[in-house]
DOKE-893703 format. One line per 2 residues: their letters; for each residue x negated, y, z of N, C-alpha, C. Coordinates in steps of 0.001 Angstrom, whole numbers, plus 500000, padded with zeros to 6 digits. Atoms other than C-alpha are relative to their C-alpha. Example, Ala and Ser with C-alpha at 12.3 -4.5 7.8 and 13.67 -1.06 7.14 Angstrom:
as = 499110,498810,500000,487700,495500,507800,499100,501200,500000  500820,498810,499940,486330,498940,507140,500770,501090,500730
end
This chain:
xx = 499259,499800,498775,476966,509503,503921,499032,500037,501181  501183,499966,498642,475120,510469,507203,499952,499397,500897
xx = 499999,500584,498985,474284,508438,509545,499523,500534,501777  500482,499743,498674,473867,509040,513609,499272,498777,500841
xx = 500475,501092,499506,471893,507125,515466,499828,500287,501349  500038,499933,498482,472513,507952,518823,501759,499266,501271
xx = 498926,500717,499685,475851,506895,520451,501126,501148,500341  498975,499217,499932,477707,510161,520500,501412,499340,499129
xx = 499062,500057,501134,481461,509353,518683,500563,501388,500211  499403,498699,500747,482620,512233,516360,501445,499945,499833
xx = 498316,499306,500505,486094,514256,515751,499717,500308,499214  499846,498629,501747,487255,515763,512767,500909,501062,500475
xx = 498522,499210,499490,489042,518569,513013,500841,500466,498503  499345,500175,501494,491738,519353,509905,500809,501813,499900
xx = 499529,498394,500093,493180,522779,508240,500939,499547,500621  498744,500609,499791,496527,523421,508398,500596,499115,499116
xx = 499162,500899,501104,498921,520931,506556,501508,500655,499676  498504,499155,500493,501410,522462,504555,499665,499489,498448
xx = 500084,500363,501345,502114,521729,501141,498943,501410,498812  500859,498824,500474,499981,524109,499026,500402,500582,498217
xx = 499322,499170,500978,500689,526100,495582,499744,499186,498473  500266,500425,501057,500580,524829,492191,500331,500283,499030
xx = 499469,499296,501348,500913,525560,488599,501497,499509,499205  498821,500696,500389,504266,525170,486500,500374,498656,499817
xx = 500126,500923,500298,504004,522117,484891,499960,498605,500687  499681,501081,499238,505029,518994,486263,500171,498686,499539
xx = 499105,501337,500374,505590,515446,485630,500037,498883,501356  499277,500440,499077,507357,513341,487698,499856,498387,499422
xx = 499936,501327,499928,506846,509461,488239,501581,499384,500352  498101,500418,499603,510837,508339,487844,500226,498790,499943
xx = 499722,501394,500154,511772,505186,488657,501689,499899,499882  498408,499963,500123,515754,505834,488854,499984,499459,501690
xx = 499522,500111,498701,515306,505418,492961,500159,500851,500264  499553,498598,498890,516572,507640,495284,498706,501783,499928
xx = 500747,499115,499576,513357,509254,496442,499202,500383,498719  500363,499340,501087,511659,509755,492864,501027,500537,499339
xx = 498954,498733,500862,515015,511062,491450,500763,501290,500921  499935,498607,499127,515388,513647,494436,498568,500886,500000
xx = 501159,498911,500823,511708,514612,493576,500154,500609,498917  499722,498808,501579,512535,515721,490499,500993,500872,500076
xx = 499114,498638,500100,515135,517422,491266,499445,501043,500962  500681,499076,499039,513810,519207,494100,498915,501195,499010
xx = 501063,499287,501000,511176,520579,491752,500315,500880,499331  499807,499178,500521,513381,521718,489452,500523,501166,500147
xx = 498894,499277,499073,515375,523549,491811,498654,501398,500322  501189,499452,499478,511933,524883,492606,499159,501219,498675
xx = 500437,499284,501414,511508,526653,488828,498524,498887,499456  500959,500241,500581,508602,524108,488013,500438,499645,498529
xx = 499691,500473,501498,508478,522986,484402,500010,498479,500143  500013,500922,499661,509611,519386,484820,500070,498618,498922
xx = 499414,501071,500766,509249,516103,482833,499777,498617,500382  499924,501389,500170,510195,512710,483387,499610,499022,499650
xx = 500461,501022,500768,508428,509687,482935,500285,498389,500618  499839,500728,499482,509243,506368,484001,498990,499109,499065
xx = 501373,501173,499774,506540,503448,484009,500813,498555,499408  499025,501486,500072,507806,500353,482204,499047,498993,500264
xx = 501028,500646,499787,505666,497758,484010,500730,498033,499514  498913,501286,499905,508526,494613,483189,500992,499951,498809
xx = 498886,500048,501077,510914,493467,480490,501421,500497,500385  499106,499697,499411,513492,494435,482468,500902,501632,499194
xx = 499915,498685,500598,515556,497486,481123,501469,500944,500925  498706,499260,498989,518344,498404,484277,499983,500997,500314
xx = 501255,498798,499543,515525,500653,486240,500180,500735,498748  500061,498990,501237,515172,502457,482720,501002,500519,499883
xx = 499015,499187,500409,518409,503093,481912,500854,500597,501271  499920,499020,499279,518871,504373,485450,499337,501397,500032
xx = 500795,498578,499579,516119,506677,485173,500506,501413,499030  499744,498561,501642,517242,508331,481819,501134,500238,500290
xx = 499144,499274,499291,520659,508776,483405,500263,500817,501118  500093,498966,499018,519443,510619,486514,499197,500830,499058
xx = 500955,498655,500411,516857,512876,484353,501236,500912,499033  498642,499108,500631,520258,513626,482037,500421,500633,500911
xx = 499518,499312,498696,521719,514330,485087,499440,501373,500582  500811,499048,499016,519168,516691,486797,499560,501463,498758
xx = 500506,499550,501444,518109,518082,482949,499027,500263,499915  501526,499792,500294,514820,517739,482318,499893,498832,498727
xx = 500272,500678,500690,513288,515844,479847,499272,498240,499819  500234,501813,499132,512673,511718,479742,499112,499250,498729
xx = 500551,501152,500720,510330,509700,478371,499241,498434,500339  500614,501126,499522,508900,506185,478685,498753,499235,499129
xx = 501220,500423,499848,505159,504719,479350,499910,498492,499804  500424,501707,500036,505013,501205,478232,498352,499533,500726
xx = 501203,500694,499051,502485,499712,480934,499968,498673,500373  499738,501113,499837,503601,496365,480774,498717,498871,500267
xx = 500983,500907,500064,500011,495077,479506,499088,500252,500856  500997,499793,499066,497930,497083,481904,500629,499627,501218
xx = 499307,500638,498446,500140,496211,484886,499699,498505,499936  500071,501383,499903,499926,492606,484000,498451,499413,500228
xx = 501422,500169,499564,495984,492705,483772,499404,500380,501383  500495,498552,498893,495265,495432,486487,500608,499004,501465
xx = 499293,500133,498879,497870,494187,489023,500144,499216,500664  499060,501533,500512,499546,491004,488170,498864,498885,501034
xx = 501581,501014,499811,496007,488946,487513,499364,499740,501342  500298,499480,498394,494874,490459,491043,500491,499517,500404
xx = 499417,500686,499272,496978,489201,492665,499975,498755,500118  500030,501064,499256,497049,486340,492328,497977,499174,499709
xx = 500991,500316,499393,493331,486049,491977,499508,499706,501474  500147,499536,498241,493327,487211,495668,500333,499038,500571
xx = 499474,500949,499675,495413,484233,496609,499218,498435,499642  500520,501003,500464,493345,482061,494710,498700,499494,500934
xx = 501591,500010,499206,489906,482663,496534,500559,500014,501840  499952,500058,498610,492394,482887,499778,499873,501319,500822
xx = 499855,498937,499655,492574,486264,500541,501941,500326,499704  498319,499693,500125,496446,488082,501039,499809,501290,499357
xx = 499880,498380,500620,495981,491203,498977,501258,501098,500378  499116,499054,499859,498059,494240,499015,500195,500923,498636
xx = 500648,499624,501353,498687,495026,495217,500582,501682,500077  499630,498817,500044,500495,498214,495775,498768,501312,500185
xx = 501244,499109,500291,497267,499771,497005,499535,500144,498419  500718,499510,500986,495662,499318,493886,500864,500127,498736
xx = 499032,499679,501234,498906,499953,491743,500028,501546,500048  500209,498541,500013,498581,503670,493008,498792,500680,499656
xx = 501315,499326,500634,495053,504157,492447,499883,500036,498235  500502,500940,501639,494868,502001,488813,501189,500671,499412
xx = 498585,499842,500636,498495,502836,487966,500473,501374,500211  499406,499022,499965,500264,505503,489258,499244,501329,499537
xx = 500407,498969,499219,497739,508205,490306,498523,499935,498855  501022,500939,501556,495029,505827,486891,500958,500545,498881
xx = 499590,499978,501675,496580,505734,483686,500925,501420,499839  499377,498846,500515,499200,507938,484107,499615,500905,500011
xx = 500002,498438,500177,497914,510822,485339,498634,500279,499146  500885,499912,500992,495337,510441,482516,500305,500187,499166
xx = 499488,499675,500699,497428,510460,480441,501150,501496,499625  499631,498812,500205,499062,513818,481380,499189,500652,501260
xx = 501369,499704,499249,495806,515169,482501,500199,501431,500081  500188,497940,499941,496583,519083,482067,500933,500674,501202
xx = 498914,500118,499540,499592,518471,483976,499444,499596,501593  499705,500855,498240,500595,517792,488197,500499,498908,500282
xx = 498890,500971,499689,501923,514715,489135,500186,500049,501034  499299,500159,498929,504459,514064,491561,500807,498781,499926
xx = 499503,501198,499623,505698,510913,492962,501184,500021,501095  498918,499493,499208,508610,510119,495334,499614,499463,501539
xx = 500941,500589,498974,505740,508809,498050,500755,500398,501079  500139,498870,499001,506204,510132,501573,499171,500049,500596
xx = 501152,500156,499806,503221,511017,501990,499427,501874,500125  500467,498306,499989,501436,515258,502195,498335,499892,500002
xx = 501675,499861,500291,498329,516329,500414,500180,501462,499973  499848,498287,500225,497296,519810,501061,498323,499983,499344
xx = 501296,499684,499830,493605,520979,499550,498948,498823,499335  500826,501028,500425,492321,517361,498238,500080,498974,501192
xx = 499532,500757,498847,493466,515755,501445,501621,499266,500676  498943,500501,499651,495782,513691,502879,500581,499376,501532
xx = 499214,500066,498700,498418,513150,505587,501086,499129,500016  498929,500731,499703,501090,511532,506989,501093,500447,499744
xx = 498552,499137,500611,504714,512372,505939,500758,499933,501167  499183,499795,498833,507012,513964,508311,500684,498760,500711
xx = 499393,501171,499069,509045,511105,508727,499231,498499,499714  500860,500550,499605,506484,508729,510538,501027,498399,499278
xx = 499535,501077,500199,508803,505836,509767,499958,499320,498585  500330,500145,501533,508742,505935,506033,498999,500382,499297
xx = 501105,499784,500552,505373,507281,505759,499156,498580,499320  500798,500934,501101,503409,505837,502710,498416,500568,499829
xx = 501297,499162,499738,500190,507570,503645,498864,498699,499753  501156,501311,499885,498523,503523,503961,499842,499937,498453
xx = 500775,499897,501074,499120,503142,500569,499211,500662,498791  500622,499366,500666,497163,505646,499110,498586,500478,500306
xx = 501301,499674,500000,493746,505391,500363,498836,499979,499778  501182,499974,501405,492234,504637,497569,499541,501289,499036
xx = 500095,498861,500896,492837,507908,496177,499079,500976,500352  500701,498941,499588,490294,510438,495930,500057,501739,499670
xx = 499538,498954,499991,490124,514215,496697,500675,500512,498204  499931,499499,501241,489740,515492,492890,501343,499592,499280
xx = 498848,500689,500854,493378,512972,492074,500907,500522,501305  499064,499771,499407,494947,514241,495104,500347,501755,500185
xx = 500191,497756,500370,494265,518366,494117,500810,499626,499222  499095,499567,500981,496579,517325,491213,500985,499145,500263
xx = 498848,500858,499902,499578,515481,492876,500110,500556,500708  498958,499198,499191,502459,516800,494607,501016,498839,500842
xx = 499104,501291,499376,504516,514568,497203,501109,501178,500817  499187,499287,499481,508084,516884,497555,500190,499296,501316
xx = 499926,500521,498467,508933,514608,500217,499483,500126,501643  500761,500243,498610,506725,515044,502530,500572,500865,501396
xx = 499471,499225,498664,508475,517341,504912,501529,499202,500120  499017,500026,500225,511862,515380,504594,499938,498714,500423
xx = 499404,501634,499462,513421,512153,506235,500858,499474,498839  499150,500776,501054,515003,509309,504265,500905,500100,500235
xx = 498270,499360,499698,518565,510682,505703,500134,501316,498977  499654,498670,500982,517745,513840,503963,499898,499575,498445
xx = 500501,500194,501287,516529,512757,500549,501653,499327,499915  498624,500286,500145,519758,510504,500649,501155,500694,499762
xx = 498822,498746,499955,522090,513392,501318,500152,501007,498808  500125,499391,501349,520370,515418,498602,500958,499281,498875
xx = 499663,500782,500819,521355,512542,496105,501205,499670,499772  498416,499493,499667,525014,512644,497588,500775,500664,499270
xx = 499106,498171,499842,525717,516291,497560,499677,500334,498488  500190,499534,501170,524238,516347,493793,500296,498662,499197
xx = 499466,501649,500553,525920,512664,492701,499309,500116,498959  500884,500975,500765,522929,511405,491370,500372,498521,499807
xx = 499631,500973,500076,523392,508028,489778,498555,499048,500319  501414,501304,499514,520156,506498,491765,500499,498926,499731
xx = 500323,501078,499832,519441,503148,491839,500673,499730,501681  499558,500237,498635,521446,501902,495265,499038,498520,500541
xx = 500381,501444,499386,518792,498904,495274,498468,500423,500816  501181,499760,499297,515601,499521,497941,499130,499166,499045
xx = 500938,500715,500761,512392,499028,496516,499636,498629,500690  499824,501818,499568,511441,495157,497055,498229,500770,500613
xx = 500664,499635,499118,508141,494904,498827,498895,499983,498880  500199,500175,501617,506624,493607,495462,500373,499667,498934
xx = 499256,500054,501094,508002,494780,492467,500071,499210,499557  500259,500979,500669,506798,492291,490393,500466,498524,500321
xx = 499959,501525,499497,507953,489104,492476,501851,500403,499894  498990,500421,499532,511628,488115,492542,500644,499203,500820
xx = 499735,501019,499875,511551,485039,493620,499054,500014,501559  501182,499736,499110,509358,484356,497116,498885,499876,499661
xx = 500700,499863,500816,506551,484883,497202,498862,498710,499537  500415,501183,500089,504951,481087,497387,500674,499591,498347
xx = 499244,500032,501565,507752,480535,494073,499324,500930,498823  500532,499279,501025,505647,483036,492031,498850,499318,500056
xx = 501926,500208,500365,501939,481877,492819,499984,498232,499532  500007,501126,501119,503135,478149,491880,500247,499666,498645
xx = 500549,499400,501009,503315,479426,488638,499267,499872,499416  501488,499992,500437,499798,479926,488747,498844,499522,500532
xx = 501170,500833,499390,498121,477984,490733,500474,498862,500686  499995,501333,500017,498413,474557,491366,500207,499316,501568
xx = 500392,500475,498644,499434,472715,494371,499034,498927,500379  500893,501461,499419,496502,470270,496347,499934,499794,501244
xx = 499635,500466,498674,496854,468439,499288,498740,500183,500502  501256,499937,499366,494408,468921,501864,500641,500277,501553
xx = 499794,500259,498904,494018,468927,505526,500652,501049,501024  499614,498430,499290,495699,471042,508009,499043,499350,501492
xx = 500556,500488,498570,493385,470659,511556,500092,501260,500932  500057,498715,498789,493195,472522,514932,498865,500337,500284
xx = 501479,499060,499951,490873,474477,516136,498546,498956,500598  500618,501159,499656,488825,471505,517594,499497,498751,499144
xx = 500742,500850,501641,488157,469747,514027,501099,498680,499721  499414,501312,500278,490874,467154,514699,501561,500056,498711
xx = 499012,499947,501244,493095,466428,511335,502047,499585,500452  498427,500624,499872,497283,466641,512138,500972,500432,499543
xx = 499327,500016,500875,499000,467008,509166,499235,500594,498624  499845,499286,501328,499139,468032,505459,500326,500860,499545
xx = 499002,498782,500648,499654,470835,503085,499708,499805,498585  499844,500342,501426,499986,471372,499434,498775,501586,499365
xx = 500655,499378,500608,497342,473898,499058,499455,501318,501311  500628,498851,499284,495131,476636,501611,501185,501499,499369
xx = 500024,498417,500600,496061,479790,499147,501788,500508,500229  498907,499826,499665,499967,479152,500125,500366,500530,501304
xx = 500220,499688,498662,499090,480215,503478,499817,501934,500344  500250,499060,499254,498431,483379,505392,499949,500378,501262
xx = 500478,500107,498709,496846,484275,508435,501055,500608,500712  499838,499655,499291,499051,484411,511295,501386,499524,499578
xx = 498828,500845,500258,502254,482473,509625,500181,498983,500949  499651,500648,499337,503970,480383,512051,501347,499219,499249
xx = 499148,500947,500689,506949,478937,509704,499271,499605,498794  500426,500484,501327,506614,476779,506756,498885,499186,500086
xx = 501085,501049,500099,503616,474643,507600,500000,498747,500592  499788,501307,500479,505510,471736,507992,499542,499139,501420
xx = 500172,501111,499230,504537,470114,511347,501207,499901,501371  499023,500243,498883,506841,468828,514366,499362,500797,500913
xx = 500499,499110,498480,506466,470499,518084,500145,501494,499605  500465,498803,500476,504991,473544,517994,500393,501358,501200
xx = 500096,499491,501446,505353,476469,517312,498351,500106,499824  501300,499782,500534,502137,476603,515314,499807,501288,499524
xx = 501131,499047,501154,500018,479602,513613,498905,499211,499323  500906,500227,500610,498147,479345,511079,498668,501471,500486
xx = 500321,499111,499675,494790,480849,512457,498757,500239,498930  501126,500036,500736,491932,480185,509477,500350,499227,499181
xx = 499991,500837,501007,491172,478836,506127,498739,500052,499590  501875,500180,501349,488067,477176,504347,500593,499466,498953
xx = 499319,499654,501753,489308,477825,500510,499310,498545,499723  500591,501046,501043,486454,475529,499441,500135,498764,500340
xx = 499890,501091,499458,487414,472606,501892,501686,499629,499566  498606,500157,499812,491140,473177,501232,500742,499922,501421
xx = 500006,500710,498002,491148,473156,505433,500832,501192,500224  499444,499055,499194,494009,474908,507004,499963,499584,501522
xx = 500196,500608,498899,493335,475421,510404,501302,501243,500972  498882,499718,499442,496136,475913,512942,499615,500158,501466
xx = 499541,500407,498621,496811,476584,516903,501595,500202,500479  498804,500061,499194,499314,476184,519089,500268,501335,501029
xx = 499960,499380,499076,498187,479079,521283,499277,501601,499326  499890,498816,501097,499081,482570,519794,499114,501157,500226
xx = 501017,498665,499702,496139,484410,521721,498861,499820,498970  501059,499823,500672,493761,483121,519074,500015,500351,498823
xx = 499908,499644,501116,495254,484830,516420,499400,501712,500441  500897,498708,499415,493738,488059,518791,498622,500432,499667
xx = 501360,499084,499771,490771,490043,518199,499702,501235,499585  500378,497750,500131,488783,493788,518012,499648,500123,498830
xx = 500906,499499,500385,486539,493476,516039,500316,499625,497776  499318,499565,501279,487320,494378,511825,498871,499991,498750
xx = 500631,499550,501184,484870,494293,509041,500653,499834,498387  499803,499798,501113,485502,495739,505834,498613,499912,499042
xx = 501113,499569,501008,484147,496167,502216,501212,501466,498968  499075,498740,501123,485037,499005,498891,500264,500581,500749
xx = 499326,498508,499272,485537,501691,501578,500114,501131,499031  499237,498672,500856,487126,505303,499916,499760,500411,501127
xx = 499870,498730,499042,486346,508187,502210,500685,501145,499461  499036,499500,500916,488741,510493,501240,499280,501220,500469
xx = 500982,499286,498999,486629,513072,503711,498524,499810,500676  501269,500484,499816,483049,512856,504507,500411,499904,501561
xx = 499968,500992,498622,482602,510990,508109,498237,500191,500645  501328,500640,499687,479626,510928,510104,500691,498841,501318
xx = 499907,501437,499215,479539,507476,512372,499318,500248,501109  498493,500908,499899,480201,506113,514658,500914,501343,500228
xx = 498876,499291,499970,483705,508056,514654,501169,499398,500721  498853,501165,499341,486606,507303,516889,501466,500541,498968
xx = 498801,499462,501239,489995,506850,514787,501025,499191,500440  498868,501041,500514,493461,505127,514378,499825,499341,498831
xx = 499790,501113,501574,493623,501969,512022,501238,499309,500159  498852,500891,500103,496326,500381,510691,499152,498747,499136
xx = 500629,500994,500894,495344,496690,509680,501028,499210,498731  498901,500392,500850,498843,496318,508102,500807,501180,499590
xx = 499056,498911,500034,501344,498645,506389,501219,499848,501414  499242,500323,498231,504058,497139,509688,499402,500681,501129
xx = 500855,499841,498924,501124,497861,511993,499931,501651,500287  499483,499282,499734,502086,500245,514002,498407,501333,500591
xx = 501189,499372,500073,498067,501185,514351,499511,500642,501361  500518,500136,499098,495480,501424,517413,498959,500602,499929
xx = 500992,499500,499886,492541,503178,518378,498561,498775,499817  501976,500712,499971,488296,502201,517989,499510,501122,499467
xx = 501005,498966,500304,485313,502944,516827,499448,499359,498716  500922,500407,501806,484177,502967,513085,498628,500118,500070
xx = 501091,499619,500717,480909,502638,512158,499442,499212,498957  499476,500416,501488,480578,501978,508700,500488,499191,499764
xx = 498525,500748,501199,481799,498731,507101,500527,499530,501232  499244,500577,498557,482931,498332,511164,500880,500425,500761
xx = 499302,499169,498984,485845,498873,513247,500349,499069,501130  499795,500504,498577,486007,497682,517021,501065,501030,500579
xx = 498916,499481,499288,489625,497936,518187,499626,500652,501609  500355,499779,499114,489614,499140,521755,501158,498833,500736
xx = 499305,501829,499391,492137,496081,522357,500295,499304,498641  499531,501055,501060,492906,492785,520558,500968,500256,498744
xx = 498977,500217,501013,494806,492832,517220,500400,499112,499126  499512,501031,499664,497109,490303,516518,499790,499461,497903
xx = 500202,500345,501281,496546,488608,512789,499310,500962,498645  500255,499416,500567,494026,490427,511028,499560,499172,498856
xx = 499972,500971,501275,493740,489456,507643,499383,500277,498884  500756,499416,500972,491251,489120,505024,501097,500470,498463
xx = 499238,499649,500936,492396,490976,501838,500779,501010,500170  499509,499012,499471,494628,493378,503344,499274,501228,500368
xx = 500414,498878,500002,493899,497109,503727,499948,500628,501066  499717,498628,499162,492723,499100,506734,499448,501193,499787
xx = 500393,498552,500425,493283,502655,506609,499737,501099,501708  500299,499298,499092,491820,505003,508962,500500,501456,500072
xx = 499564,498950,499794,493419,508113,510726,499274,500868,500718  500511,499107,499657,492288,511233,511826,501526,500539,500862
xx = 498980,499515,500064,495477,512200,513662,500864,499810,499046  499217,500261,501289,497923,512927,510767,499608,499659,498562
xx = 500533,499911,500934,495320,512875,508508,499179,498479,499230  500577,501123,500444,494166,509872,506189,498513,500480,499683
xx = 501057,499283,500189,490246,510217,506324,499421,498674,499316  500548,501078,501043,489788,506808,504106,500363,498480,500717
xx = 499227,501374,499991,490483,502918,504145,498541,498948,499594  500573,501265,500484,488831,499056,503287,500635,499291,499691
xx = 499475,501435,500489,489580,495911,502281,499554,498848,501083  500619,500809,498749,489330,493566,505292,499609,498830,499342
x = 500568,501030,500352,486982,490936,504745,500573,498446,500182
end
């Protein structure tokens, strides 16, 4: 990657974005929701050659026997990917490793790289995949989906050009009113339940990681070193939580943790959960970059995303941002365009 060493910051400039052409053959990531069982139909509507696959990542078998009643429905053909054991290694484990060392991960990122966009489309490697994302790749590149509100553009910026030349996101020109309406007007028997935030959890998400990791008491202090109160463990935490940590007055944030001390450290005063300045690691350029570059980052999928200046594993907001958090993913914009992401330190 090239470096500048002078203090100019660079633009990109981008083709057009339009969805672009592709060969018959199709398979379709079906979960029996809305927006993957209006991708498939859309498609077929479209003459591609279409087949069905739904992902069994869970013992669960509801999702399934939704999906194989919308692909009856739509008529294409259905089959199912037992991924139970690689989801549980790949995903699962991750997770709550991440929690363990004190980091807040974001497993969905790496369920689209490893999972969706990984195994499967390795497994139908001759083939396009299409997902029910909302998200627009034209060329090996990627964008934001028409409707800004439901764009899923953050989590996919792990993906690189060569996996995004062979995926198709129908959605991408279409609002979640429309996809709905589709599903209506062609009484599909979707799934009426929104996806959860992580699949895998039912329960909250503190009720899953005790499970697997152990509660220990240790100190909660303020920013000044002085000890005033208890908790049952750092890794139950996350930066910038203000309920749940258990002390009178308040309101508190939680604004830091030392994993190896067990030390949660708290204030009372919500400007010191503020700052610019961002370092990442594992960057994905999805587009070559020269530095420094000025861009939009989002430091959260919520985060409604702010201007700076990248230069490499660095991004300096151009104002404060409010709970940035190691483990979590920022992805960098070009305009509409995703031009790559990190893992905040």
């Amino acid at each position: 990657m090239k470096k500048k060493n002078n203090n100019k910051i660079n633009s990109l400039s981008g083709p057009n974005e339009s969805l672009g052409s592709f060969n018959n053959s199709v398979v379709v990531a079906l979960s029996g929701g809305v927006d993957s069982s209006v991708s498939a139909l859309i498609l077929k509507n479209k003459g591609f050659n279409v087949r069905a696959v739904f992902m069994k990542l869970d013992n669960s078998t509801e999702k399934e026997k939704t999906a194989k009643k919308v692909a009856k429905e739509i008529g294409v053909p259905f089959e199912v990917i037992d991924l139970r054991k690689e989801f549980k290694e790949i995903i699962i484990d991750y997770f709550i490793k991440e929690y363990r060392i004190g980091n807040t991960p974001n497993p969905c990122v790496l369920c689209n790289k490893e999972i969706k966009f990984g195994l499967l489309l390795k497994k139908f490697n001759n083939d396009f995949l299409a997902t029910g994302h909302y998200a627009k790749t034209k060329d090996g590149r990627l964008y934001k989906a028409k409707d800004y509100k439901k764009d899923q553009s953050y989590f996919l910026w792990k993906l690189n050009p060569k996996t995004l030349k062979k995926v198709i996101f129908p959605l991408s020109k279409m609002t979640k009113e429309d996809v709905k309406e589709i599903a209506r007007k062609n009484k599909l028997s979707v799934s009426k339940k929104e996806s959860q935030e992580i699949c895998f959890i039912k329960e909250t998400n503190n009720e899953f990681l005790k499970k697997y990791i152990k509660e220990k008491d240790g100190d909660i202090m303020d920013k000044e070193g002085n000890i005033v109160g208890k908790h049952k463990g750092v890794w139950f935490y996350t930066i910038g939580q203000r309920r749940g940590i258990g002390l009178s007055g308040g309101p508190y944030w939680v604004i830091g943790k030392d994993v190896k001390r067990n030390k949660l450290i708290i204030s009372s005063d919500e400007k010191d959960l503020f700052s610019k300045d961002v370092s990442f690691k594992n960057a994905n350029w999805i587009r070559k970059v020269d530095f420094p570059l000025r861009v939009k980052a989002k430091i959260r999928y919520g985060h409604k995303g702010d201007f700076g200046v990248l230069n490499n594993n660095k991004l300096v907001f151009d104002r404060p941002q409010k709970a940035i958090t190691s483990g979590q993913s920022i992805v960098f914009y070009n305009k509409s365009e995703v031009i790559g992401g990190g893992i905040i330190k």
